[in-house]
N, CA and C of each residue as an Amber inpcrd file, in Angstrom:
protein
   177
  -6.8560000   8.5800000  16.5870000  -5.9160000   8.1880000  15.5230000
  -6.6440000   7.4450000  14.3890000  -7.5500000   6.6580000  14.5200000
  -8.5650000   5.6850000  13.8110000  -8.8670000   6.6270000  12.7270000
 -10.0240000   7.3340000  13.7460000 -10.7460000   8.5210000  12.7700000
  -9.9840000   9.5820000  11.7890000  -8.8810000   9.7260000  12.1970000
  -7.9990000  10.3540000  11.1110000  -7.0510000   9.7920000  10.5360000
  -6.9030000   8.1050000  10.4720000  -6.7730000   7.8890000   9.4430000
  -7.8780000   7.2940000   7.9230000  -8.9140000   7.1980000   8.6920000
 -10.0060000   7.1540000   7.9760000 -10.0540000   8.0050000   6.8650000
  -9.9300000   9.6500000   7.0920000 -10.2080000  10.6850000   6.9080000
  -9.1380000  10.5350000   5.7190000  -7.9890000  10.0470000   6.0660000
  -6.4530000  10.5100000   4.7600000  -7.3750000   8.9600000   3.7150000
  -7.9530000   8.3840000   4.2850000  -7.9850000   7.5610000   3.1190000
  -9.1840000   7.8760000   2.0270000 -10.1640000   8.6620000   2.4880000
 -11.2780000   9.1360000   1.8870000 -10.6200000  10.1770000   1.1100000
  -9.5370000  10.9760000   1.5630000  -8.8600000  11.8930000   1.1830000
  -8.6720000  11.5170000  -0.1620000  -7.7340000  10.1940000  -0.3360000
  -6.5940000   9.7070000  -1.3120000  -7.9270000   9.0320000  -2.3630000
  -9.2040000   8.9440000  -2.1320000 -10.1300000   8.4760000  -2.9640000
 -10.6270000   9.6750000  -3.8580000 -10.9320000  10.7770000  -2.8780000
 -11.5540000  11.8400000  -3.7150000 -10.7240000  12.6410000  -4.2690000
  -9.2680000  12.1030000  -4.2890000  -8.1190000  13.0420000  -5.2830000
  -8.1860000  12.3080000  -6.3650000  -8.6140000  11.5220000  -6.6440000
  -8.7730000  10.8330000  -8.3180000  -9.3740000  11.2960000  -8.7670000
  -9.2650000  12.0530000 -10.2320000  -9.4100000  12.2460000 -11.2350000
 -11.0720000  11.5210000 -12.0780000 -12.0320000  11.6860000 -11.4510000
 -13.1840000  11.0740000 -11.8260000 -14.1110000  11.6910000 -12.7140000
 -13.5360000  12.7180000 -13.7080000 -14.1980000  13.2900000 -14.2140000
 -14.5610000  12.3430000 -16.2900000 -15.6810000  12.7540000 -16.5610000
 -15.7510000  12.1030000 -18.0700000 -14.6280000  11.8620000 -18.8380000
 -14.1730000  12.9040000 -18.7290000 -12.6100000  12.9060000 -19.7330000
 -11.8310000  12.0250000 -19.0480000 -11.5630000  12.2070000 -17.9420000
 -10.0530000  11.5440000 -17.3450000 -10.3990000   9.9460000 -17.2060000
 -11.8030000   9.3700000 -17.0410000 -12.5330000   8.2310000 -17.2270000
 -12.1250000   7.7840000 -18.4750000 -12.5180000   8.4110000 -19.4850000
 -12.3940000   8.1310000 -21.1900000 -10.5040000   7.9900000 -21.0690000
  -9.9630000   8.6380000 -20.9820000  -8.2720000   8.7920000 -21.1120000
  -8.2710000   7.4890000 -20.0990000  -8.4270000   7.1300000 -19.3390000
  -8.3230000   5.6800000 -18.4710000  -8.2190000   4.7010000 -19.3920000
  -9.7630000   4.8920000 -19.6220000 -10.2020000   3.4840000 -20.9000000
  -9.0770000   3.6340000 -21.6140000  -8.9580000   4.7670000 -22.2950000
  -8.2070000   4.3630000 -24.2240000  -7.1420000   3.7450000 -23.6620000
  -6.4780000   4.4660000 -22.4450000  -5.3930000   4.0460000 -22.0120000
  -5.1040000   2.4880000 -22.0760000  -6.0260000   1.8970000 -20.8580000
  -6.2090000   0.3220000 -21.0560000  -6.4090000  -0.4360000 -22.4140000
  -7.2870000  -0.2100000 -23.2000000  -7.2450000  -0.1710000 -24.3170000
  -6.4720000  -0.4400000 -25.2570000  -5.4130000   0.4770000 -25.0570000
  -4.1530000   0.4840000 -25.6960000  -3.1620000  -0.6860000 -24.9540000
  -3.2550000  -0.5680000 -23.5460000  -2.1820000  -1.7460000 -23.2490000
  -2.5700000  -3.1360000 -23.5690000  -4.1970000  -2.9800000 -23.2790000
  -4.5480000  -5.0520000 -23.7760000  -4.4410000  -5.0610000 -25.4090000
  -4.1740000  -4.1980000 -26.5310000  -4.1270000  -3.9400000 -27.5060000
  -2.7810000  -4.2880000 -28.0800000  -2.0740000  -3.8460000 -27.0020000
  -0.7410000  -4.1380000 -27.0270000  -0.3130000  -5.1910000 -26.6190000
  -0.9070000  -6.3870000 -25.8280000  -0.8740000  -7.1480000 -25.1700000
  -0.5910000  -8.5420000 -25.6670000  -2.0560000  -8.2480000 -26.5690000
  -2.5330000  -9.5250000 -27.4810000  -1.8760000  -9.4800000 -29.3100000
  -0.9260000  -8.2840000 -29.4240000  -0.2290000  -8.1010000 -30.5490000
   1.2750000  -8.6480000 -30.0420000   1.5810000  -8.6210000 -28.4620000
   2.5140000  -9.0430000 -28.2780000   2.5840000 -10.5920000 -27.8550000
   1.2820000 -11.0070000 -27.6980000   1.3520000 -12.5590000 -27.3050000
   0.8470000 -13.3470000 -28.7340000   0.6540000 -12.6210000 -29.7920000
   0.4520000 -12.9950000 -31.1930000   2.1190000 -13.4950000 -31.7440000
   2.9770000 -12.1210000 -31.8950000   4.1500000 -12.0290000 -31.6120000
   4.7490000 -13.3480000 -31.3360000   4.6220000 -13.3530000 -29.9750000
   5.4990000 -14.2770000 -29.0310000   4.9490000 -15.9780000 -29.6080000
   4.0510000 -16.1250000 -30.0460000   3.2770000 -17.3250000 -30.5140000
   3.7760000 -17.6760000 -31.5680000   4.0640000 -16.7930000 -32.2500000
   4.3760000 -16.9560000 -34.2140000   5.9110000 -17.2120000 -34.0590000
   6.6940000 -16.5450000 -32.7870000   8.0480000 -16.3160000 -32.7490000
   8.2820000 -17.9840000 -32.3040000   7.3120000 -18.6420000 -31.4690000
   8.1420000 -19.6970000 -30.4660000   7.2930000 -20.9140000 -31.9570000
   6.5730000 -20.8430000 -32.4300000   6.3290000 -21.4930000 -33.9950000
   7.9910000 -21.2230000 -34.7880000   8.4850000 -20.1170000 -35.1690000
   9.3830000 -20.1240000 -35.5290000  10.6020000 -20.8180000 -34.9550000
  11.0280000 -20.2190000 -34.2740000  11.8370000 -20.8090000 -33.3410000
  12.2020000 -22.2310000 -32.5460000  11.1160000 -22.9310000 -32.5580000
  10.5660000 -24.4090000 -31.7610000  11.4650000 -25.1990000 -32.5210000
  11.4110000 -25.5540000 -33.8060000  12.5170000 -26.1540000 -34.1660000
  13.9650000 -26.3560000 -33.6790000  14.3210000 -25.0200000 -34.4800000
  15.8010000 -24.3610000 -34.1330000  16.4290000 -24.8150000 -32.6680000
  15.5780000 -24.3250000 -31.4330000  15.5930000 -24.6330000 -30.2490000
  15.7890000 -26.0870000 -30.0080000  14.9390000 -27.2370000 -30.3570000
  14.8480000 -28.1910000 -30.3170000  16.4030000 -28.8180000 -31.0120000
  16.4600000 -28.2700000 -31.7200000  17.8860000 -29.0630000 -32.5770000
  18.7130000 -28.4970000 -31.5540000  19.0070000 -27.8000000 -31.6950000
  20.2950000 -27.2470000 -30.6320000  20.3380000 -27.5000000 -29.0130000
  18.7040000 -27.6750000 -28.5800000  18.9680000 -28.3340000 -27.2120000
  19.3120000 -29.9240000 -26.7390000
């Protein structure tokens, strides 16, 4: 039983997609989300600057 589950897990390694391209499409991918990340915690920074007041009076 050991040895074959060994086997499904080597399995589930060498079904990934490890080729140049699908590597590169990974990256941009990531890329794009920490890209998105730090435009949204820019965002969220400028918003709670805005907001900090407002909040403050009303709480």
């Amino acid at each position: 039983m050991k040895s074959a589950q060994k086997e499904n897990d080597q399995d589930v390694h060498h079904s990934v997609d490890m080729s140049p391209g699908a590597i590169l499409d990974r990256l941009r991918q990531c890329a794009e989300v920490s890209e998105l990340c730090r435009v949204l915690k820019q965002a969220g920074q400028e918003a709670a600057v805005h907001c900090a007041p407002n909040t403050r009076g009303e709480g």
